[in-house]
SEBA-958543 format. One record per atom (N, C-alpha, C): residue in three letters; z, y, x. Coordinates in steps of 0.1 Angstrom, whole numbers, padded with zeros to 4 digits, always signed. Layout:
AlaZYX
...
END
This chain:
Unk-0037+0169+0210
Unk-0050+0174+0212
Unk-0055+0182+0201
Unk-0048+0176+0188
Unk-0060+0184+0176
Unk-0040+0193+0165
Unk-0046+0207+0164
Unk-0033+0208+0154
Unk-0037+0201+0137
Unk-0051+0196+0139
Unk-0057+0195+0125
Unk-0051+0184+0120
Unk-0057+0170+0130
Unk-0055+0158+0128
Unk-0050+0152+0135
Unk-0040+0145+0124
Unk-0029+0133+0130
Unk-0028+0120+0130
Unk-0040+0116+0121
Unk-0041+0105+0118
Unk-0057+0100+0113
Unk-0059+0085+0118
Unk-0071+0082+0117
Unk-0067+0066+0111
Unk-0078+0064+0095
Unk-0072+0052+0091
Unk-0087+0046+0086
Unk-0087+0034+0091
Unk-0098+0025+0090
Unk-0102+0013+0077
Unk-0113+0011+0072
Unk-0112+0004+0068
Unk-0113-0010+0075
Unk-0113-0021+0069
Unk-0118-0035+0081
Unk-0132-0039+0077
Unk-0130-0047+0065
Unk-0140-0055+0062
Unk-0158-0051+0066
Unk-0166-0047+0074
Unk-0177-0038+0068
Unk-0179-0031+0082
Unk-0167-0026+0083
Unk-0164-0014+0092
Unk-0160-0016+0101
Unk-0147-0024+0108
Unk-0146-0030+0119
Unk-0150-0039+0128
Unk-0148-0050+0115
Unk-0158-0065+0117
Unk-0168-0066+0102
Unk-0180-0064+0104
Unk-0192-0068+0095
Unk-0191-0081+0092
Unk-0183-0083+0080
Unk-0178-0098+0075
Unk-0190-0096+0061
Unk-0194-0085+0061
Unk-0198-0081+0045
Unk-0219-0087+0048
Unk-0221-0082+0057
Unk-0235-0083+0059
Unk-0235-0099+0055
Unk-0229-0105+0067
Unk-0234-0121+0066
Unk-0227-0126+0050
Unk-0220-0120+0042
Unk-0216-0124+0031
Unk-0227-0122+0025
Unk-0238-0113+0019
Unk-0247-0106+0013
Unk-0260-0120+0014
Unk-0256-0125+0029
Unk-0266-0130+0036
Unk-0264-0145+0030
Unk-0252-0151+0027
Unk-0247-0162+0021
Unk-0251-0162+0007
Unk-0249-0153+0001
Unk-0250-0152-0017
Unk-0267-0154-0017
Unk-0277-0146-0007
Unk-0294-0147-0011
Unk-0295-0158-0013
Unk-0290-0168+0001
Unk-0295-0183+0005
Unk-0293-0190-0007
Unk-0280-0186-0012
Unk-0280-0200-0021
Unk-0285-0192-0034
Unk-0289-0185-0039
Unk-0296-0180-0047
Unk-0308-0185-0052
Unk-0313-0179-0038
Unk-0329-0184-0033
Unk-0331-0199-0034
Unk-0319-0206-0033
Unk-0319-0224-0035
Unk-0317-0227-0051
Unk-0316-0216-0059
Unk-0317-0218-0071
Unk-0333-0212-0082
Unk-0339-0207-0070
Unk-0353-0203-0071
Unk-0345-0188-0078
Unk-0336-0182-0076
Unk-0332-0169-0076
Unk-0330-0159-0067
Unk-0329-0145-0068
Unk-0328-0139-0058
Unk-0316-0125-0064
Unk-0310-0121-0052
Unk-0297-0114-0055
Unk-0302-0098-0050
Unk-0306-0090-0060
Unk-0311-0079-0053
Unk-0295-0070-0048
Unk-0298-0060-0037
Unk-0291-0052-0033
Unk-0282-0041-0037
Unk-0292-0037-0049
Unk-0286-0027-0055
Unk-0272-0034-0066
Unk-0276-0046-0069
Unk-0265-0051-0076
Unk-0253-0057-0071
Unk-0255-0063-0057
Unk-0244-0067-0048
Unk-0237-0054-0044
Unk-0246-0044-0043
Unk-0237-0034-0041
Unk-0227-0028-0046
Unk-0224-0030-0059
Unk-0212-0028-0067
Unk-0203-0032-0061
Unk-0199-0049-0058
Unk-0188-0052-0052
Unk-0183-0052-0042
Unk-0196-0044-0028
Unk-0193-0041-0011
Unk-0181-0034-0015
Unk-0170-0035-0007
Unk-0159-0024-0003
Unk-0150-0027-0014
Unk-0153-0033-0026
Unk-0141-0032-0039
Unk-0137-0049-0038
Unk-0135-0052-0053
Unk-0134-0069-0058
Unk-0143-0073-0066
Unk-0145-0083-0069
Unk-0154-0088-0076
Unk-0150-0086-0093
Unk-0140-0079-0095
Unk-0142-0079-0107
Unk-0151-0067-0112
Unk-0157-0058-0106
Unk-0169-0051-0109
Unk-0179-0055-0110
Unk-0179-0065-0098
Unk-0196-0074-0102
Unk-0190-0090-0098
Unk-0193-0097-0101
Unk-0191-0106-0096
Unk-0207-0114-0091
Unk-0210-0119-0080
Unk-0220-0125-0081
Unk-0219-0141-0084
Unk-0209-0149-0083
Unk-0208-0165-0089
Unk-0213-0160-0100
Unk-0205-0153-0112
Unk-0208-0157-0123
Unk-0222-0151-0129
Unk-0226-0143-0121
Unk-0232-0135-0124
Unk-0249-0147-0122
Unk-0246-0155-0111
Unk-0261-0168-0107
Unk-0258-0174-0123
Unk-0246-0177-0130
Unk-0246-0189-0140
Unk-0253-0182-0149
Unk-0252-0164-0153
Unk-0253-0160-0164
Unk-0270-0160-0164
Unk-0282-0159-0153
Unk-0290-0158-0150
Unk-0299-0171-0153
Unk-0291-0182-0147
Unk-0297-0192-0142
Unk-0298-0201-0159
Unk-0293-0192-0172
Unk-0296-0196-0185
Unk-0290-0211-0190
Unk-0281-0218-0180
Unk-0279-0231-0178
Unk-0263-0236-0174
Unk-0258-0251-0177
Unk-0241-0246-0175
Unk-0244-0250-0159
Unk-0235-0239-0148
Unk-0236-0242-0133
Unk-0224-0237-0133
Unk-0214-0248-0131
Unk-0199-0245-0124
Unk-0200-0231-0115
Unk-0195-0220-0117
Unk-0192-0211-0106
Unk-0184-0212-0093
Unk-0176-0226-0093
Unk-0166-0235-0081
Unk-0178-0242-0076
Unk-0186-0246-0083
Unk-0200-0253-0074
Unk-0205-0245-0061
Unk-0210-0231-0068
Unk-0216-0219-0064
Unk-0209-0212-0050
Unk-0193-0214-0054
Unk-0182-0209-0049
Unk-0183-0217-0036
Unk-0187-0231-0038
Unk-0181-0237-0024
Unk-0201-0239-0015
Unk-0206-0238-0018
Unk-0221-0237-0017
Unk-0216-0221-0006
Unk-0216-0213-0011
Unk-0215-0202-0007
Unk-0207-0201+0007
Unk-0193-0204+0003
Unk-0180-0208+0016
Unk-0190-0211+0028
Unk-0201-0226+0023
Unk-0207-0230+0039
Unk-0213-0227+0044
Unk-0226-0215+0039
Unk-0231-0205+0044
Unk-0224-0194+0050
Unk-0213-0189+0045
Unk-0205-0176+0049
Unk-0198-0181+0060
Unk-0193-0189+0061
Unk-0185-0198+0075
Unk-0194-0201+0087
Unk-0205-0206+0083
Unk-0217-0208+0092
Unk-0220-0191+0098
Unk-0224-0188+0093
Unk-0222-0169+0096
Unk-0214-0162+0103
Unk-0204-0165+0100
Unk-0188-0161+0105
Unk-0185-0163+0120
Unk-0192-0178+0119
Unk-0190-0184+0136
Unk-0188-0173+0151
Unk-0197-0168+0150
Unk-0198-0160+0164
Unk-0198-0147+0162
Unk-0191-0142+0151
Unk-0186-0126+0146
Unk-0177-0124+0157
Unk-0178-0107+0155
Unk-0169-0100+0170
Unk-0169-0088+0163
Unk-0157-0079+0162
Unk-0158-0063+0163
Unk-0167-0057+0165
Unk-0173-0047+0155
Unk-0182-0039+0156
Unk-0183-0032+0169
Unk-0193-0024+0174
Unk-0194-0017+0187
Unk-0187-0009+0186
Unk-0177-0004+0196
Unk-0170+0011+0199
Unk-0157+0008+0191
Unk-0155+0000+0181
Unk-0143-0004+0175
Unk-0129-0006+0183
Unk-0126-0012+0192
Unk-0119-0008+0201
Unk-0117+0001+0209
Unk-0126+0007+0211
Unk-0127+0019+0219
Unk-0120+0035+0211
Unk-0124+0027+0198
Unk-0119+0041+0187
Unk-0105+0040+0189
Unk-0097+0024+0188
Unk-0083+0025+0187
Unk-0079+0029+0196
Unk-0083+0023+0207
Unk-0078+0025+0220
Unk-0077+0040+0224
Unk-0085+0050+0220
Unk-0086+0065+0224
Unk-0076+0071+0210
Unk-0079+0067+0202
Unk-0068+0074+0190
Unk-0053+0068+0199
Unk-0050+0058+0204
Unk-0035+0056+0205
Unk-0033+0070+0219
Unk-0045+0071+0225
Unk-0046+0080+0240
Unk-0043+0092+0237
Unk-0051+0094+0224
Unk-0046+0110+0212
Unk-0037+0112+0210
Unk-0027+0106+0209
Unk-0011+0103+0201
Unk-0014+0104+0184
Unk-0024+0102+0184
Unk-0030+0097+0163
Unk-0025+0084+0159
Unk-0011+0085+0147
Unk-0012+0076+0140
Unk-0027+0068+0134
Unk-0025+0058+0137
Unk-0034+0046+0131
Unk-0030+0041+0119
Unk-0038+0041+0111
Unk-0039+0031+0098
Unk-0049+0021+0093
Unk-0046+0007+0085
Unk-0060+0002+0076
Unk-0053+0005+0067
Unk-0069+0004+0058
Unk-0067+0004+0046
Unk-0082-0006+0038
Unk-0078-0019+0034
Unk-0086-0028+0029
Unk-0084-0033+0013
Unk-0098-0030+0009
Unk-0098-0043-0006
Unk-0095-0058-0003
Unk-0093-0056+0006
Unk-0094-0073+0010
Unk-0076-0075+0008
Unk-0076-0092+0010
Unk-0060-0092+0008
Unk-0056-0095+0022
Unk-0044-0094+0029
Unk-0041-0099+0042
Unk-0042-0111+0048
Unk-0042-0119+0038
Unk-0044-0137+0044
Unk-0059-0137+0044
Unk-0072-0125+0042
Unk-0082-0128+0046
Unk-0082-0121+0063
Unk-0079-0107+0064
Unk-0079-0100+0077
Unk-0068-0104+0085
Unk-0054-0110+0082
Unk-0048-0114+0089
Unk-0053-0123+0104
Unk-0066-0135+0100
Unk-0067-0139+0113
Unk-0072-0130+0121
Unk-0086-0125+0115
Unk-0095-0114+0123
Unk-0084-0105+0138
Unk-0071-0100+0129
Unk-0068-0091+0133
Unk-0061-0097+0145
Unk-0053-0112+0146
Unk-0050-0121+0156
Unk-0063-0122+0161
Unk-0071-0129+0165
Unk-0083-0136+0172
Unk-0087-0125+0183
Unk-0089-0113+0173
Unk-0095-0099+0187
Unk-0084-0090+0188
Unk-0072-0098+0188
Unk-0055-0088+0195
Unk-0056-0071+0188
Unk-0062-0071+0176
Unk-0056-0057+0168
Unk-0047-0057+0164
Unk-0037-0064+0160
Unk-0027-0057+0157
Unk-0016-0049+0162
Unk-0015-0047+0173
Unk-0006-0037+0181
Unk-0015-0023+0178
Unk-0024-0020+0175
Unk-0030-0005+0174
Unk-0026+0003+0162
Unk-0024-0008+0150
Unk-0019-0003+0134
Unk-0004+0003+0133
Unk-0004+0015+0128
Unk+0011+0019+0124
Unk+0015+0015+0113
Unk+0001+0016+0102
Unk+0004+0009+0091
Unk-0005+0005+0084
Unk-0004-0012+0080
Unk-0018-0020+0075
Unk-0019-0021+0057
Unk-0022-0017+0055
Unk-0023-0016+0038
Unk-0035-0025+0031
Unk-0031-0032+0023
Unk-0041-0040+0015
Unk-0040-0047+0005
Unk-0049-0053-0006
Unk-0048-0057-0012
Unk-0036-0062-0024
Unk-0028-0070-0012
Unk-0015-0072-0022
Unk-0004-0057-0020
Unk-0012-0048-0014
Unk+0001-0039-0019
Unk+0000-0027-0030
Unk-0014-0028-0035
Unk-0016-0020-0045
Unk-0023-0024-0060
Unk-0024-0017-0072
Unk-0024-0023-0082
Unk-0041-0027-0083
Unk-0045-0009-0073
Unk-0059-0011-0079
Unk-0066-0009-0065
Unk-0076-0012-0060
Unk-0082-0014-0049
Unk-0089-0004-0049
Unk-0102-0002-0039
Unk-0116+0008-0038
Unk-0122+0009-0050
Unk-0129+0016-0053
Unk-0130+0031-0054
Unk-0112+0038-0054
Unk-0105+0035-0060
Unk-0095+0036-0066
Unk-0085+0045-0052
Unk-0081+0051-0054
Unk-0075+0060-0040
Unk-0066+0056-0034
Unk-0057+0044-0046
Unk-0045+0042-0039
Unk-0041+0034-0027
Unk-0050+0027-0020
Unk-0046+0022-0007
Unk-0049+0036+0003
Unk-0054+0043-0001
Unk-0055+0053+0012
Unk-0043+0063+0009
Unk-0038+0067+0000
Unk-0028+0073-0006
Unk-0012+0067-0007
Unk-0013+0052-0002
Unk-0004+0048+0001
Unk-0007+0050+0019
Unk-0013+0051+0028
Unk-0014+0049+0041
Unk-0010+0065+0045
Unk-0015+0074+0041
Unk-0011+0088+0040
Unk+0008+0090+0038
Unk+0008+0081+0026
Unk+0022+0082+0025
Unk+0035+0079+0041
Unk+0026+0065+0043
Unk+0034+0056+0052
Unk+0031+0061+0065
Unk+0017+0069+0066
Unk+0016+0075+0084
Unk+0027+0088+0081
Unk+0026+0091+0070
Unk+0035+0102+0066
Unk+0025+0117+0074
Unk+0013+0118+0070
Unk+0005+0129+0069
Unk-0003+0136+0059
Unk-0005+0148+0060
Unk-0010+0148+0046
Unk-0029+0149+0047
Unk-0033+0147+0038
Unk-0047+0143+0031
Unk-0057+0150+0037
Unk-0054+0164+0043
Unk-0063+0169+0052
Unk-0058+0170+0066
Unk-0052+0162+0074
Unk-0047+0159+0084
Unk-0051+0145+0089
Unk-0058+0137+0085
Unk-0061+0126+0081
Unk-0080+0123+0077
Unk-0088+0111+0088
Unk-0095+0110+0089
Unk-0097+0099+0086
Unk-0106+0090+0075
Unk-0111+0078+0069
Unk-0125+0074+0074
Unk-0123+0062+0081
Unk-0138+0053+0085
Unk-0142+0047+0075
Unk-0152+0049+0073
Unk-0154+0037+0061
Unk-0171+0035+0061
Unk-0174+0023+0057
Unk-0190+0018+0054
Unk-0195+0014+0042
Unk-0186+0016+0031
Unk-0191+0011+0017
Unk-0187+0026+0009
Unk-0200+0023-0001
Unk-0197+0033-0015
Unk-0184+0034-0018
Unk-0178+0024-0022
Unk-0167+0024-0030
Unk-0154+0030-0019
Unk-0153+0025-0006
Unk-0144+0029+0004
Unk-0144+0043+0004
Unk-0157+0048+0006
Unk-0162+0064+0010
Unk-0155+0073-0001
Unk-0156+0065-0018
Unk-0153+0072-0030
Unk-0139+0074-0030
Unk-0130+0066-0023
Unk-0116+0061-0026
Unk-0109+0071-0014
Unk-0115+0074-0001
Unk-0111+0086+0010
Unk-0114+0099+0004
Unk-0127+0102-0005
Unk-0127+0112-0007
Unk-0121+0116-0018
Unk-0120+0103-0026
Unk-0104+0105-0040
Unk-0091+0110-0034
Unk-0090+0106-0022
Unk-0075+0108-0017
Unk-0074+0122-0010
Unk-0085+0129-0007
Unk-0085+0140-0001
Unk-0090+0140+0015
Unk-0095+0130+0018
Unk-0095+0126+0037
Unk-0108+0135+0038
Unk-0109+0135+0054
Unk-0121+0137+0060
Unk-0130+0122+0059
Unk-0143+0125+0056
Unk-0148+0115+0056
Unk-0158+0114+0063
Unk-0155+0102+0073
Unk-0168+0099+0084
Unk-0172+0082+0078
Unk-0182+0080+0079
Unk-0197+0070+0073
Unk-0196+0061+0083
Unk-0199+0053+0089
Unk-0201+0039+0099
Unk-0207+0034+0088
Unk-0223+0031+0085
Unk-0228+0019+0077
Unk-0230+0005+0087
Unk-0227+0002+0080
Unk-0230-0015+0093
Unk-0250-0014+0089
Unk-0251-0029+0090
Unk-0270-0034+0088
Unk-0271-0034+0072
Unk-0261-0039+0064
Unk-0264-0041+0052
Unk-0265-0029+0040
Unk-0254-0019+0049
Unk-0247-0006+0038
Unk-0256+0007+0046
Unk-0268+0005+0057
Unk-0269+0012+0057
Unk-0283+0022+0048
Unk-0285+0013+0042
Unk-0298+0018+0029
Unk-0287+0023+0016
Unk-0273+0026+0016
Unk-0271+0027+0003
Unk-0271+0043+0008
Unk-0272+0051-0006
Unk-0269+0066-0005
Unk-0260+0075-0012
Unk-0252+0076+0002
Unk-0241+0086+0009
Unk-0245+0101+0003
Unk-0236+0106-0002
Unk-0233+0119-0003
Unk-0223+0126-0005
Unk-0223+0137+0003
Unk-0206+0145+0001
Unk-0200+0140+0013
Unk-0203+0140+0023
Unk-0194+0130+0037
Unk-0193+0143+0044
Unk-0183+0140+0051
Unk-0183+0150+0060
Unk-0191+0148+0076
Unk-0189+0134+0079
Unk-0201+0126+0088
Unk-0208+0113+0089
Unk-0218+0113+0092
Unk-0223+0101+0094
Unk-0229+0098+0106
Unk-0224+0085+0112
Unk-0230+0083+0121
Unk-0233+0069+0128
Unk-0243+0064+0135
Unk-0247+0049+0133
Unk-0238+0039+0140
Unk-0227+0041+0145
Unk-0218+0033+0150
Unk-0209+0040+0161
Unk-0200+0036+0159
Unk-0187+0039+0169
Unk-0189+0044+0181
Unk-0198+0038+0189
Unk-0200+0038+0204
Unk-0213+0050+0202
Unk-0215+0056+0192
Unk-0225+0063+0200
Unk-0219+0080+0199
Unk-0204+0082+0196
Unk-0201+0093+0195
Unk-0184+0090+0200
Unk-0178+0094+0210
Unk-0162+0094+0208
Unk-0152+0100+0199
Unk-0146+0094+0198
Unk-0135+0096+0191
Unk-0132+0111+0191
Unk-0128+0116+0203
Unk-0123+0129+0206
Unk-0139+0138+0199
Unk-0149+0135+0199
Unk-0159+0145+0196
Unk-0160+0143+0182
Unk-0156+0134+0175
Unk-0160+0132+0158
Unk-0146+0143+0157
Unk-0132+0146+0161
Unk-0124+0152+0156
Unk-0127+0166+0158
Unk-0136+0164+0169
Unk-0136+0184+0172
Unk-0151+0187+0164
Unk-0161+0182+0158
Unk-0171+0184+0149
Unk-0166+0185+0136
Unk-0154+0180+0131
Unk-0150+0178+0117
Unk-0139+0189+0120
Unk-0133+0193+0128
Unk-0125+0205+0134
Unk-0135+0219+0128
Unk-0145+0219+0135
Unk-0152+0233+0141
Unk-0164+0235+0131
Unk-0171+0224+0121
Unk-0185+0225+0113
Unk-0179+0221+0100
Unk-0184+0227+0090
Unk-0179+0226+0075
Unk-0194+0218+0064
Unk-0207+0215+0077
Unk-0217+0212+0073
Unk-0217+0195+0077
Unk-0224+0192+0064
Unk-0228+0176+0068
Unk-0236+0171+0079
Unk-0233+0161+0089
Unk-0243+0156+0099
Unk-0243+0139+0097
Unk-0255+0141+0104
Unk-0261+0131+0100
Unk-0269+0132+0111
Unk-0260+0118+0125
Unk-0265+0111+0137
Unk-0275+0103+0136
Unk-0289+0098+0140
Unk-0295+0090+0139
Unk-0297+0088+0152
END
């Protein structure tokens, strides 16, 4: 259908399944139970990357002026983020994207900071894995988001090149790491990433299901101007 694009490669965490919101949502609570609070602009360092940019555990001990095991913090955290997790589902139109890209004949790819023994179940539970040509993460590269090389390894493996190739993504650092690699870049912010600010995208728009697949390729085909769906 497109001589441009051959391939469309996703991030997960954020962007498929919003694992990241109710995380954000776990770190305030117990925060807040420490008579602290975890502003946004600082959690935002580590959306889409690792915690070795920011960390927020250590980051309550350094605050809280006092010794507080960060394994305390760590498992405090776990039972809010689990409690959260409970009744999580695929973002809207998420299937519908794969499903129409396999209809395309477009190689599919991920590409995650996260490591596979976290998205591994996700991707069993709601039967994605048959849509992926190739899943790239965590343990297969040195350096994560911002960092280009998981998307640059996915380019490698769909075997297309960098302007043939279209990147989902909902975090800063995701967005930085497609447009390090060369991709087209289209925006999905979930509830949490959508107050951070985007620039240099080639689209944005408020979720999957309110634009198809086939029309985000022929707008990124035919307009060289930024849009921006509301």
């Amino acid at each position: 259908m497109s001589k441009l694009i051959k391939a469309v490669v996703f991030d997960f965490d954020g962007l498929m399944v919003d694992t990241e919101t109710p995380a954000y949502h776990a770190f305030c609570k117990v925060y807040r139970e420490y008579g602290k609070e975890l502003p946004l602009e600082k959690y935002a360092q580590c959306v889409g990357t690792s915690f070795d940019v920011f960390n927020p555990y250590t980051y309550l001990t350094e605050i809280l002026q006092h010794s507080v095991d960060p394994e305390v913090i760590r498992k405090q955290v776990d039972v809010q983020y689990k409690e959260l997790l409970q009744h999580i589902q695929p973002r809207p139109g998420v299937v519908g994207y794969l499903t129409e890209a396999r209809e395309l004949g477009l190689k599919i790819g991920l590409a995650s900071s996260s490591f596979l023994g976290w998205i591994e179940p996700y991707l069993t539970k709601f039967n994605l894995h048959g849509y992926f040509d190739s899943i790239n993460t965590a343990d297969l590269v040195k350096q994560v988001k911002p960092d280009p090389e998981l998307y640059l390894l996915s380019l490698q493996k769909l075997e297309v090149q960098p302007e043939e190739a279209i990147s989902f993504e909902d975090s800063l650092n995701g967005f930085t790491a497609a447009k390090r690699a060369g991709m087209h870049t289209v925006i999905v912010p979930n509830e949490m990433t959508s107050t951070f600010q985007f620039e240099h995208y080639d689209l944005k728009i408020p979720s999957m299901d309110s634009m198809s697949l086939k029309e985000v390729i022929q707008r990124l085909e035919q307009q060289n101007r930024v849009e921006v769906l509301d």
